[in-house]
N, CA, C and O atoms as CSV, one atom per row, in Angstrom:
chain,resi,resn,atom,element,x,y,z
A,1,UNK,N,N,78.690,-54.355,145.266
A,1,UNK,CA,C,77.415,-54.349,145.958
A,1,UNK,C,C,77.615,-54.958,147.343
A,1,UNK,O,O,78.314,-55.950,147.548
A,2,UNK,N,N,76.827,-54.162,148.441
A,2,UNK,CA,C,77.261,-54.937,149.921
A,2,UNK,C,C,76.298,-55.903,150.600
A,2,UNK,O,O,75.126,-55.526,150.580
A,3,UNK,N,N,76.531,-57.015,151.168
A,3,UNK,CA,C,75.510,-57.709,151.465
A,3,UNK,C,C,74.266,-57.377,152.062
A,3,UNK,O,O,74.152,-56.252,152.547
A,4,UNK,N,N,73.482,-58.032,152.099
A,4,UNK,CA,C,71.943,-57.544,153.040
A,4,UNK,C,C,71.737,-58.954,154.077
A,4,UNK,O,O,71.486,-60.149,153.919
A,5,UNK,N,N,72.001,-58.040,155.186
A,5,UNK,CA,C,71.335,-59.772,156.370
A,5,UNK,C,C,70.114,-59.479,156.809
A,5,UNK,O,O,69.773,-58.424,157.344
A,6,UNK,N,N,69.550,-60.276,156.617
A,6,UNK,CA,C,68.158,-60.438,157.311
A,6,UNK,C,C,68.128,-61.466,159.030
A,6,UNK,O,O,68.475,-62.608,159.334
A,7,UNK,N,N,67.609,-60.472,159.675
A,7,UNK,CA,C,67.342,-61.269,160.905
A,7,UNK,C,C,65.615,-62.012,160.882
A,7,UNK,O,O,64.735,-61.939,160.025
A,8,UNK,N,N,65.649,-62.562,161.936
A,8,UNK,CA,C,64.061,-63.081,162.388
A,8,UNK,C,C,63.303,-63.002,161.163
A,8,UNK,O,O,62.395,-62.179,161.042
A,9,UNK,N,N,63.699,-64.011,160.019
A,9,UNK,CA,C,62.995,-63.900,158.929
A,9,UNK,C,C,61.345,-65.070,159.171
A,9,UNK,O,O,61.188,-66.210,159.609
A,10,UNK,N,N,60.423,-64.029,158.624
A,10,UNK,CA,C,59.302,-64.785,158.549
A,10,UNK,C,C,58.782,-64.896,157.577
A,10,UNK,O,O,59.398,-64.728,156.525
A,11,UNK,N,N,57.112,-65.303,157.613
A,11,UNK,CA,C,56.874,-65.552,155.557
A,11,UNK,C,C,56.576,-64.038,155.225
A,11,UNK,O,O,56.525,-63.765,154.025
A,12,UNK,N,N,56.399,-63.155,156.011
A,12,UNK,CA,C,55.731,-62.139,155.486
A,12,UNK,C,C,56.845,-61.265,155.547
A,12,UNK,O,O,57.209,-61.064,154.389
A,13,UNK,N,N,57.659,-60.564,156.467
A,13,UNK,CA,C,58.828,-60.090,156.764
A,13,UNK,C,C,59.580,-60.505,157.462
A,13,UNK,O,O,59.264,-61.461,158.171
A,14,UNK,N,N,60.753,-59.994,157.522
A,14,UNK,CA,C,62.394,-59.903,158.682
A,14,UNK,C,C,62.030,-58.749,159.821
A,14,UNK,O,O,61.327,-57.773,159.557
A,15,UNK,N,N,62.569,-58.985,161.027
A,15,UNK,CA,C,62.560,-58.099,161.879
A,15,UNK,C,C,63.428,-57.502,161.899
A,15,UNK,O,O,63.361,-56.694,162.825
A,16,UNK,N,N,65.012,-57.365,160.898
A,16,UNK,CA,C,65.602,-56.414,160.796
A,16,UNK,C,C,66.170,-56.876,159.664
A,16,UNK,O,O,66.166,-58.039,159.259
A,17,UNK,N,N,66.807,-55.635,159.017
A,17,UNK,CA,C,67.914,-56.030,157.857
A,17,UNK,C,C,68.351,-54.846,157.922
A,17,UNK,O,O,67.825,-53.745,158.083
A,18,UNK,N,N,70.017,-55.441,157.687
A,18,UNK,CA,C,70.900,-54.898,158.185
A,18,UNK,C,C,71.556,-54.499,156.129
A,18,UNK,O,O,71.473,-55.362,155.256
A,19,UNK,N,N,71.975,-53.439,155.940
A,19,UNK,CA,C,72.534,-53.034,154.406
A,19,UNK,C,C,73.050,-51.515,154.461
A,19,UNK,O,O,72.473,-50.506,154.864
A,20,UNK,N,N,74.436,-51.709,153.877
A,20,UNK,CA,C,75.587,-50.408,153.573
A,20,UNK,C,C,75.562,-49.876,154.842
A,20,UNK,O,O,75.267,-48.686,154.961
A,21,UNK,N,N,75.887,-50.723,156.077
A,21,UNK,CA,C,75.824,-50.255,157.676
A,21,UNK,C,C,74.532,-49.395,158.246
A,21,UNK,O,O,74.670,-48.580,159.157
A,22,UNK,N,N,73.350,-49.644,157.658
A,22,UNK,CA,C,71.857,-49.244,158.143
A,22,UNK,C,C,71.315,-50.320,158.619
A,22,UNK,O,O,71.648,-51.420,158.179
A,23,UNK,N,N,70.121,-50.142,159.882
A,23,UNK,CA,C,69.946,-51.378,160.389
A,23,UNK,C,C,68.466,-50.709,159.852
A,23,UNK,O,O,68.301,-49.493,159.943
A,24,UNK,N,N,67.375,-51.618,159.270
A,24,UNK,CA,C,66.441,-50.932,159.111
A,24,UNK,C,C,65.328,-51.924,159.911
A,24,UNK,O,O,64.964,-53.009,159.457
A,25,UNK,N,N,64.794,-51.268,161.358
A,25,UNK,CA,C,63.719,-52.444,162.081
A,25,UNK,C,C,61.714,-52.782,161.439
A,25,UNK,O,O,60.998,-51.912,160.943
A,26,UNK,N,N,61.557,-53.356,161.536
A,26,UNK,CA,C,60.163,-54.093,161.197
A,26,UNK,C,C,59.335,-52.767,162.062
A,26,UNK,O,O,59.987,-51.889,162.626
A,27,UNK,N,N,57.866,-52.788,162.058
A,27,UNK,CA,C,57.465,-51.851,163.379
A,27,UNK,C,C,57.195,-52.969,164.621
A,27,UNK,O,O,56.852,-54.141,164.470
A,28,UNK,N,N,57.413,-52.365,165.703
A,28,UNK,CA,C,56.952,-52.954,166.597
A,28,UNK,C,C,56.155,-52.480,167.080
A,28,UNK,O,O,55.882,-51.281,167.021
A,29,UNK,N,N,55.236,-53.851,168.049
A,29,UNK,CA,C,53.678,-53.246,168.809
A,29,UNK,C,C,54.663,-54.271,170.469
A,29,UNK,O,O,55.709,-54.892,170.655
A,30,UNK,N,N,53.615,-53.906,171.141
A,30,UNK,CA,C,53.526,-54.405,172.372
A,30,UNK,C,C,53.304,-55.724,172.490
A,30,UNK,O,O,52.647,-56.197,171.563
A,31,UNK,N,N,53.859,-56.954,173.879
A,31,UNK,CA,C,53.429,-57.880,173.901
A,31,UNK,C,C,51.842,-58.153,174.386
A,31,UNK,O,O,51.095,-59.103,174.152
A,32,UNK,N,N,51.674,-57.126,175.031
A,32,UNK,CA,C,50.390,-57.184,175.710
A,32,UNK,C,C,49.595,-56.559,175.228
A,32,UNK,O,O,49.841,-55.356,175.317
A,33,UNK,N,N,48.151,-56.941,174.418
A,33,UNK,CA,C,47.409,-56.046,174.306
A,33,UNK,C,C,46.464,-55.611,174.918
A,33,UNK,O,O,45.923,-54.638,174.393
A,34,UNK,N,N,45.989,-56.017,175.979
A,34,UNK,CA,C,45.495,-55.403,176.741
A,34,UNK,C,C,45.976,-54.415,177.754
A,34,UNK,O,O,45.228,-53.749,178.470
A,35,UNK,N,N,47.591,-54.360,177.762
A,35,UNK,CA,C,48.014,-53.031,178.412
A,35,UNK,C,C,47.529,-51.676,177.801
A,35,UNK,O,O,46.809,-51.397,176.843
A,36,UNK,N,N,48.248,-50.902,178.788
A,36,UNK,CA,C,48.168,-48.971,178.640
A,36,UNK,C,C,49.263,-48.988,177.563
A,36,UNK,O,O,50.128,-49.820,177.288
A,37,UNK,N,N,48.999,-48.018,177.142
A,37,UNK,CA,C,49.658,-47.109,176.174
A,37,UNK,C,C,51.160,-46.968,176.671
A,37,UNK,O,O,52.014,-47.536,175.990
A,38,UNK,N,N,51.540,-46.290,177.755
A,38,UNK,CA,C,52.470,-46.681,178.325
A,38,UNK,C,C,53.560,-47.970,178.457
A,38,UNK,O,O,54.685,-48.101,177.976
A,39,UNK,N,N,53.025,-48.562,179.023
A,39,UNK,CA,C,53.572,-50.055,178.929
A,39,UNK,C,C,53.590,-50.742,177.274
A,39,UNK,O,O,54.632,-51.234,176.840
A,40,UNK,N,N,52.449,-50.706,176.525
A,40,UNK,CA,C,52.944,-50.856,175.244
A,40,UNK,C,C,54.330,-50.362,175.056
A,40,UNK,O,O,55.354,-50.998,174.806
A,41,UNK,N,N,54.186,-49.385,175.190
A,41,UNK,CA,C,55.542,-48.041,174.646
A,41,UNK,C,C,57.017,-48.744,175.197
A,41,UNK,O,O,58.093,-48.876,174.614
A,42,UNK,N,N,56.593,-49.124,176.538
A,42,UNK,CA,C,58.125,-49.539,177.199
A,42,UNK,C,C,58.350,-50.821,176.518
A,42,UNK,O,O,59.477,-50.962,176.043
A,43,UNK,N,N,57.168,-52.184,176.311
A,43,UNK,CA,C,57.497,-53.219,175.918
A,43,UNK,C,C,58.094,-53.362,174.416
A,43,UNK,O,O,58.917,-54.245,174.173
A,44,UNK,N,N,57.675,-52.513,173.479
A,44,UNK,CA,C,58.439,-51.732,172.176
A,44,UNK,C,C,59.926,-51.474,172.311
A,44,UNK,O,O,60.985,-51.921,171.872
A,45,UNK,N,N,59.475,-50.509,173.158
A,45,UNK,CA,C,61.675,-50.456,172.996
A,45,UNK,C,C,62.475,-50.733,173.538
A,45,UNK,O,O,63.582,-50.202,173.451
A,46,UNK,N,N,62.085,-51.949,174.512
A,46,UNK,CA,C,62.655,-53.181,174.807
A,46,UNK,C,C,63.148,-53.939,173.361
A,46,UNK,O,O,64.281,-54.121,172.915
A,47,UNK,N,N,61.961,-54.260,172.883
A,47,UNK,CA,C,62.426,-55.416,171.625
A,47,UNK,C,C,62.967,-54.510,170.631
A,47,UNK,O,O,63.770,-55.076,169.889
A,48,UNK,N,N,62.754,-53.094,170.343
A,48,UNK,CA,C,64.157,-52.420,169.765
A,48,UNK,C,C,65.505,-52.056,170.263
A,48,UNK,O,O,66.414,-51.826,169.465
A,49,UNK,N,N,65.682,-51.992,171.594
A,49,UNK,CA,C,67.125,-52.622,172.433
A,49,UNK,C,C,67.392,-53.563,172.133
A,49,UNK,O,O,68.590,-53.700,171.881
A,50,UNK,N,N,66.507,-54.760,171.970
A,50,UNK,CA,C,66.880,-56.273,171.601
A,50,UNK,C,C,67.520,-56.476,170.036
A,50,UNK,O,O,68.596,-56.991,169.730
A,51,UNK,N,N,66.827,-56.085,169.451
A,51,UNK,CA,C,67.591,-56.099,167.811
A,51,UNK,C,C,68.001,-55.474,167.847
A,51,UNK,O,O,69.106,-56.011,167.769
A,52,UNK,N,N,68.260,-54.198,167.940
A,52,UNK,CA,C,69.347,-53.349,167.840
A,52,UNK,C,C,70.604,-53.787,167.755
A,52,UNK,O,O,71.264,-53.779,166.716
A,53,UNK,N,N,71.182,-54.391,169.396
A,53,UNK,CA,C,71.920,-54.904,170.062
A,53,UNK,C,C,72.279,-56.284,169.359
A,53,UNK,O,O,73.447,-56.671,169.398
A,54,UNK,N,N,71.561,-56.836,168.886
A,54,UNK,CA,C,71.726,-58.331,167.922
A,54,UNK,C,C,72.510,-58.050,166.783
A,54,UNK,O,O,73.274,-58.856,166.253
A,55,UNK,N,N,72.241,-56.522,166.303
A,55,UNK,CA,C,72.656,-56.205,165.029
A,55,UNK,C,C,73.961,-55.588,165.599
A,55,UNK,O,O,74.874,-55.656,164.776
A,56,UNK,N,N,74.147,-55.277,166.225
A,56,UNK,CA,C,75.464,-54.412,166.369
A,56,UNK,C,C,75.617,-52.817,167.032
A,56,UNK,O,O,76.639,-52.162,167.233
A,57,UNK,N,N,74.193,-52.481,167.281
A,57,UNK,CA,C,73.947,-51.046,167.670
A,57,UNK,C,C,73.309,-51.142,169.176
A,57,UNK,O,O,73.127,-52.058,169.977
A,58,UNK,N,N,73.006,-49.408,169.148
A,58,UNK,CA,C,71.873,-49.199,169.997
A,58,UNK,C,C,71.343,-48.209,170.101
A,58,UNK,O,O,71.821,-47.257,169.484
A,59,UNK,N,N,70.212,-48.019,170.868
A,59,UNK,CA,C,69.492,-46.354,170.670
A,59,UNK,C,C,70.372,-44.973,170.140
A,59,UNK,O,O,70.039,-44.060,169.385
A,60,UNK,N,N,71.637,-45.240,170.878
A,60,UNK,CA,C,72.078,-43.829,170.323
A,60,UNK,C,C,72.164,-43.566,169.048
A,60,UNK,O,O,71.883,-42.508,168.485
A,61,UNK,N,N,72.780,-45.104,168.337
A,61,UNK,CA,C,72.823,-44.341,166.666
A,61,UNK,C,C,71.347,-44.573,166.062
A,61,UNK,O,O,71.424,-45.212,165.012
A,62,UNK,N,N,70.310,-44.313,166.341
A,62,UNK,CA,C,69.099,-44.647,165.974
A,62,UNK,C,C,69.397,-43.003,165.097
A,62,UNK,O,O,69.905,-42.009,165.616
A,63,UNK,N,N,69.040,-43.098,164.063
A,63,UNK,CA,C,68.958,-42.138,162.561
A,63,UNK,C,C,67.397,-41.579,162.298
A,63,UNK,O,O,67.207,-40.419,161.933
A,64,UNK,N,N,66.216,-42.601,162.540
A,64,UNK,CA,C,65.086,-41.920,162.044
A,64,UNK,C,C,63.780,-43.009,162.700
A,64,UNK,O,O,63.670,-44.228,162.572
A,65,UNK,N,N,63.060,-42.209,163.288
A,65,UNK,CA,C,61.682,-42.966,163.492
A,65,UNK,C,C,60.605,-42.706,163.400
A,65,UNK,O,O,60.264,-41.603,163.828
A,66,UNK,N,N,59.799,-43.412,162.928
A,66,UNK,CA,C,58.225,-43.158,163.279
A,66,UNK,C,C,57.444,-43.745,164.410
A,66,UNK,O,O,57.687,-44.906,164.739
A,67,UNK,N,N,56.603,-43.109,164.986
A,67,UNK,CA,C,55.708,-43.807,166.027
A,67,UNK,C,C,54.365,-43.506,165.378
A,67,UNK,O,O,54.159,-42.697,164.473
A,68,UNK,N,N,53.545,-44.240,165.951
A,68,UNK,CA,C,52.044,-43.902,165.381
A,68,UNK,C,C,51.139,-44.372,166.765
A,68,UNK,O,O,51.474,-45.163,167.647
A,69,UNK,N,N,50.185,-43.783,166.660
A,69,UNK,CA,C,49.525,-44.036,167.985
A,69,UNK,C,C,47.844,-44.093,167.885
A,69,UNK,O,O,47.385,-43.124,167.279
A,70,UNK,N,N,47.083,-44.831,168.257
A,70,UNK,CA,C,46.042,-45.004,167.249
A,70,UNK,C,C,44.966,-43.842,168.409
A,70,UNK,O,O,43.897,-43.576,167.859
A,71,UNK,N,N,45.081,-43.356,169.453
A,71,UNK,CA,C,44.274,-41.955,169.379
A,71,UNK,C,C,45.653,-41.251,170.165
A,71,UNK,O,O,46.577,-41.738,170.817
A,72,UNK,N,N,45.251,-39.692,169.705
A,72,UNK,CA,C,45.763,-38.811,169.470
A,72,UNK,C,C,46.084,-38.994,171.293
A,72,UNK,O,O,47.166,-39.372,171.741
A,73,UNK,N,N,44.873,-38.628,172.142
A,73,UNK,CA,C,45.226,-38.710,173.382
A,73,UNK,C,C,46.176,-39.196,174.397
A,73,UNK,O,O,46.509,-38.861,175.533
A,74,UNK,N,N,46.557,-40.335,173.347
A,74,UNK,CA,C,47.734,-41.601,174.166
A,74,UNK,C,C,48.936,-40.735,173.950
A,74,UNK,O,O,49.962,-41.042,174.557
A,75,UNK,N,N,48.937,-39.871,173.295
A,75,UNK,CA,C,50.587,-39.379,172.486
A,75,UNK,C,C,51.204,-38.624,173.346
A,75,UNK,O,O,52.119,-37.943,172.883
A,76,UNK,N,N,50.984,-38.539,174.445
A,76,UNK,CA,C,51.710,-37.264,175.323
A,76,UNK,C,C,52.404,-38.667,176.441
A,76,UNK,O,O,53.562,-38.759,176.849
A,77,UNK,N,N,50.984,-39.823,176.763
A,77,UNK,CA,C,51.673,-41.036,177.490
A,77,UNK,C,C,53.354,-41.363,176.785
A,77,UNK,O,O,54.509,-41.406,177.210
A,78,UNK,N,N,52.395,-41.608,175.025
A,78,UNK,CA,C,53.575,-42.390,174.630
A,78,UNK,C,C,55.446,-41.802,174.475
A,78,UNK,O,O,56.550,-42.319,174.650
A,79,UNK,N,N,54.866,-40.338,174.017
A,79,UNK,CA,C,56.067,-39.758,174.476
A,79,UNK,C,C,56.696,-39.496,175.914
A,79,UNK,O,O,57.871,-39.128,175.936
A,80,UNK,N,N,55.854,-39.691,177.398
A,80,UNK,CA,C,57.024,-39.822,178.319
A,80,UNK,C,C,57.628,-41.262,178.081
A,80,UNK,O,O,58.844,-41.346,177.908
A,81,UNK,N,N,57.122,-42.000,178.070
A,81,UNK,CA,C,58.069,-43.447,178.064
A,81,UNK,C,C,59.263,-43.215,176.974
A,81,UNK,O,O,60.422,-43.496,177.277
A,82,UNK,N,N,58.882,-42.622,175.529
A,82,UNK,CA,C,59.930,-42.302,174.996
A,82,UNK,C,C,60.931,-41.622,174.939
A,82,UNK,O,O,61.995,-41.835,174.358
A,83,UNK,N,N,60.420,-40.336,175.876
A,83,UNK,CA,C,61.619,-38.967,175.740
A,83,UNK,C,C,62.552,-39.563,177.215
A,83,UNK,O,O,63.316,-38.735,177.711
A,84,UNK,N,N,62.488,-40.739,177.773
A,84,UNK,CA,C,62.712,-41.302,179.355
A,84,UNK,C,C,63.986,-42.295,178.921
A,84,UNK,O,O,65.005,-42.419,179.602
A,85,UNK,N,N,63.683,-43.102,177.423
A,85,UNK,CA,C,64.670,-44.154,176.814
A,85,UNK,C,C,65.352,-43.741,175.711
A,85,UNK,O,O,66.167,-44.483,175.162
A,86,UNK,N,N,65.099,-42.584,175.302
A,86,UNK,CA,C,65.699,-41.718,174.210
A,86,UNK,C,C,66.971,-41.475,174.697
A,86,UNK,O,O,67.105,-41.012,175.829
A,87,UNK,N,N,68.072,-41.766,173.883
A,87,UNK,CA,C,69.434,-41.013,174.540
A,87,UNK,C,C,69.771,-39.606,174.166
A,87,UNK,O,O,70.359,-39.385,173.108
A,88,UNK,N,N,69.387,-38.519,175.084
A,88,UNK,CA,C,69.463,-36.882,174.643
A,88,UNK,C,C,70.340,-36.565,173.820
A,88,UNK,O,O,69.919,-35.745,173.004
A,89,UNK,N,N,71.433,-36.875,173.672
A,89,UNK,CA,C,72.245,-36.580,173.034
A,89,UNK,C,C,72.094,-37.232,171.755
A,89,UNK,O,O,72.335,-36.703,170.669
A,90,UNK,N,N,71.803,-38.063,171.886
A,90,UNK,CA,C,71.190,-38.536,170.389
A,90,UNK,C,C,69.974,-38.895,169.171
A,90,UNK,O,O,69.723,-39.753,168.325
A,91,UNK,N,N,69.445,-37.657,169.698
A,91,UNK,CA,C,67.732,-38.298,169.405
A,91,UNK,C,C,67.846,-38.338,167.447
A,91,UNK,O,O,68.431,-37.532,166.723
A,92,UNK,N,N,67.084,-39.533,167.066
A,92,UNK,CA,C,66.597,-39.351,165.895
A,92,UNK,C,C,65.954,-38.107,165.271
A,92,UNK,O,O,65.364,-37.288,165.976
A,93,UNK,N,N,66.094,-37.949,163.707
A,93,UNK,CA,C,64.638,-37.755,163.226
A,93,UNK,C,C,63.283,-38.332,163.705
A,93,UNK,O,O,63.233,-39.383,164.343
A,94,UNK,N,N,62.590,-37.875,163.498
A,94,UNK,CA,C,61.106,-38.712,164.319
A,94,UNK,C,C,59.951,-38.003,163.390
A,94,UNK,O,O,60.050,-36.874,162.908
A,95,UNK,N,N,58.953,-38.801,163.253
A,95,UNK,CA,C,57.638,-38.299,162.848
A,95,UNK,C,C,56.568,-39.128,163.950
A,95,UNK,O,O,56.723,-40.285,164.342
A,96,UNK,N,N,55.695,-38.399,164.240
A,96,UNK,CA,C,54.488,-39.131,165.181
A,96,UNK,C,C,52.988,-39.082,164.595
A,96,UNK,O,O,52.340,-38.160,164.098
A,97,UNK,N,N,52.711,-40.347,164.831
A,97,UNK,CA,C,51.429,-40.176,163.411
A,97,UNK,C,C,50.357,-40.783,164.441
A,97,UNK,O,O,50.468,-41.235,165.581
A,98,UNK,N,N,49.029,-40.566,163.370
A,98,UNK,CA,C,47.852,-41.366,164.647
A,98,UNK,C,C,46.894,-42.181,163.416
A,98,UNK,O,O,46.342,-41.852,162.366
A,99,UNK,N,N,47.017,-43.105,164.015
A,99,UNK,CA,C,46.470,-43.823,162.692
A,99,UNK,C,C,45.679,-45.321,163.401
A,99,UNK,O,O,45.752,-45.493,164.617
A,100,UNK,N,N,44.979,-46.287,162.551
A,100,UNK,CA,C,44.338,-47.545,162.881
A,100,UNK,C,C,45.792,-48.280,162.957
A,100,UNK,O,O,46.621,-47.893,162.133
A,101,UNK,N,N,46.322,-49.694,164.217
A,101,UNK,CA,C,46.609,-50.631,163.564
A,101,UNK,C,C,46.556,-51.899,163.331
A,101,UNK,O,O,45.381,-52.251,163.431
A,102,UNK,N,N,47.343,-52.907,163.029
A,102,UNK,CA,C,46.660,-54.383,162.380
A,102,UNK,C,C,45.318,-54.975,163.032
A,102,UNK,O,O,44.276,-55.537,162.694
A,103,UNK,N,N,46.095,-54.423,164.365
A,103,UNK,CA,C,45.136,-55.390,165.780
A,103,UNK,C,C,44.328,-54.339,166.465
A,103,UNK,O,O,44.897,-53.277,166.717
A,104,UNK,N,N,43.035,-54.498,166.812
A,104,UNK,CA,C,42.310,-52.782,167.704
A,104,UNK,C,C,42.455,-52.607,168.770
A,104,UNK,O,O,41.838,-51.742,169.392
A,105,UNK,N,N,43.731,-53.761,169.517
A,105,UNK,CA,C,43.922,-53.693,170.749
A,105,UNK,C,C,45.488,-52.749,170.990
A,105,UNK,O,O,45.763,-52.148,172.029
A,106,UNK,N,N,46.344,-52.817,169.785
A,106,UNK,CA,C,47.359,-52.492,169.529
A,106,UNK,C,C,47.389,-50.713,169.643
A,106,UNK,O,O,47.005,-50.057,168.676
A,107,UNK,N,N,47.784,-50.162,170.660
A,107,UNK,CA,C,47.910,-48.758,170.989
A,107,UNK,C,C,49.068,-48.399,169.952
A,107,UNK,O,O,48.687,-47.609,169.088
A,108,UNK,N,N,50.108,-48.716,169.870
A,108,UNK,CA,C,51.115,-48.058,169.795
A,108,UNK,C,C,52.459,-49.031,168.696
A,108,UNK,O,O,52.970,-50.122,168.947
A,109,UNK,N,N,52.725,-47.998,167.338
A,109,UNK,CA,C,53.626,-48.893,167.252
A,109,UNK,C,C,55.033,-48.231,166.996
A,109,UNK,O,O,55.076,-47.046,167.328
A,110,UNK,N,N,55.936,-48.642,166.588
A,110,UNK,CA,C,57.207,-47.986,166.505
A,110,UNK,C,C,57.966,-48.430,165.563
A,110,UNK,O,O,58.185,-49.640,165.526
A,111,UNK,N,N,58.541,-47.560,164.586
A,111,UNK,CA,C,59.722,-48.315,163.518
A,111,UNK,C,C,61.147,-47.781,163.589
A,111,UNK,O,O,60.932,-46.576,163.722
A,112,UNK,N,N,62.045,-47.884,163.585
A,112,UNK,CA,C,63.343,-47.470,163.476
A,112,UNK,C,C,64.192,-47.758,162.615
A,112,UNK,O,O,64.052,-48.826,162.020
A,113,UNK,N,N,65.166,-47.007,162.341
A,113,UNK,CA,C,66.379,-46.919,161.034
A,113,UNK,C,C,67.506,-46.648,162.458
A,113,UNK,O,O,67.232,-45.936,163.424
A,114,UNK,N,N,68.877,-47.471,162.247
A,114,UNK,CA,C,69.495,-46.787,163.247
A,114,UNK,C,C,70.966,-47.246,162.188
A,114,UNK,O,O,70.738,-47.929,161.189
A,115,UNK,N,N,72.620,-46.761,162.545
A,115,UNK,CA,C,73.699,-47.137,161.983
A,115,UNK,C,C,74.232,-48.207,162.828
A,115,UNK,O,O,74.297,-48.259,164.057
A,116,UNK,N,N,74.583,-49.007,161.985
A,116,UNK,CA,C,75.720,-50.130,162.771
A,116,UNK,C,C,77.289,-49.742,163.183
A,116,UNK,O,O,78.010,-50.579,163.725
């Protein structure tokens, strides 16, 4: 059996764990909630560059993501910031969803699976 590391462990979750060379990330939202949709989007995959990179990776081996976007309208914003930090040559699986989240200020969030 191969180990499991947990990063940025809190009481409720880890912001990453790392198992059988999969990095699997927490979702992320934005620091700001009162920003655009946009800027959410960039401040997101910043802090998934950041763990990524902690763990041993980076965008390119990113394997699978979801984004969710809580109105439909923001989703064309949120995808330029994304299709801009996406590495072409390597894009994930992806699903894009539109949904409520934790916070009603929170536009935008993002989860990732990537290889170490």
């Amino acid at each position: 059996m191969s180990d499991i590391t947990r990063n940025h462990i809190g009481p409720r979750m880890s912001q990453s764990v790392e198992h059988n060379g999969v990095i699997y990330l927490a979702g992320q939202v934005g620091d700001d909630q009162n920003a655009d949709v946009a800027t959410q989007t960039a401040q997101i995959l910043a802090k998934i560059d950041k763990l990524l990179a902690e763990c041993g990776s980076d965008k390119s081996k990113l394997l699978w993501a979801q984004l969710w976007v809580t109105d439909m309208r923001n989703f064309a914003a949120m995808n330029e910031v994304w299709d801009a930090w996406i590495d072409p040559a390597n894009p994930p699986v992806r699903a894009g969803l539109c949904s409520a989240l934790a916070a009603p200020d929170w536009k935008v969030e993002i989860m990732v699976m990537a290889a170490k």
